[in-house]
N, C-alpha and C positions, 0 to 999 in steps of 0.2 A: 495537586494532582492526586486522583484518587491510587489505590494500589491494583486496581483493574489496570492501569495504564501504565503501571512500571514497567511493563514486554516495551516496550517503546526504547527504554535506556541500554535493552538488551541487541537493539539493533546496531548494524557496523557503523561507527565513529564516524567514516567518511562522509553517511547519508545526512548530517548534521554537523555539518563543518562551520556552517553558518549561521546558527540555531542553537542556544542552551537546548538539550534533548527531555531536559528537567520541565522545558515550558511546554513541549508539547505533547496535549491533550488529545487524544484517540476520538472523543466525544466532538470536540469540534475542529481536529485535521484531519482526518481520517482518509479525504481524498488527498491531500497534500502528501502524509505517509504512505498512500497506496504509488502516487506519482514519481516517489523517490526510489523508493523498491524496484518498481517495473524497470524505470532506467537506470538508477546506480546500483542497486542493493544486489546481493551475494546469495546463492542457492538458499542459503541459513537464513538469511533476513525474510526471502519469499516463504520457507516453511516457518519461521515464528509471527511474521502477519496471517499467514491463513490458518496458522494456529488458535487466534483472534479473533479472527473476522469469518465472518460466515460468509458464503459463495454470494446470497442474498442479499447481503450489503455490499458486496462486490459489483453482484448485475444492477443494484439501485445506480451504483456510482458512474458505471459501464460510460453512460451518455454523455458523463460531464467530464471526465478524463480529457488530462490533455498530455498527450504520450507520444512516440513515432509511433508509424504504421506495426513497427514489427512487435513491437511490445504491446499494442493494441491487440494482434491475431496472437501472441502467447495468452492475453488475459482472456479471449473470444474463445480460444480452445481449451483452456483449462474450466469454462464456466460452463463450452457446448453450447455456446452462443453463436449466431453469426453477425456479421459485420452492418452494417445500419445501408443499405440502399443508396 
C-alpha cells in the first residue's frame, strides 16, 4: 500500500471488522470505502474520506453506489446533486 493510502488505517475499527484495513487500497476500493462510511462510519470517518477524496470522484462514484435511500440524498446534498429520475 502506498503512504497516500495510510488515511485508510485512520478510519473507525468497526468499518473493517471484516477486512485487514492494511489490504485495503483507496486506488482500487474506493467505492467500497465510500460505501462503508455512508452507512457505518462516524462524523470523523466522513471528514477524513472527504479529506481524500475529491467531490469529483465522489459524483464519478455517485451512479454506482449501493447505499439506502437516506445516505444516498446525504451524498446528493453534500455534492448539490440531485437524485437520478
Amino acid at each position: 500500500m502506498s503512504t497516500a493510502a495510510t488515511w485508510v488505517r485512520e478510519l473507525s475499527p468497526t468499518l473493517y471488522w471484516d477486512t485487514d484495513p492494511l489490504q485495503v487500497d483507496p486506488a482500487l476500493h474506493l467505492k467500497s470505502i465510500v460505501e462503508r462510511v455512508l452507512e457505518r462510519g462516524h462524523w470523523a470517518d466522513w471528514q477524513l474520506l472527504t479529506s481524500h477524496v475529491s467531490s469529483n470522484e465522489l459524483k464519478e462514484l455517485l451512479p454506482r453506489l449501493r447505499v439506502p435511500p437516506r445516505e444516498l440524498a446525504f451524498l446528493e446534498a453534500y455534492l448539490g446533486t440531485t437524485g437520478a429520475p
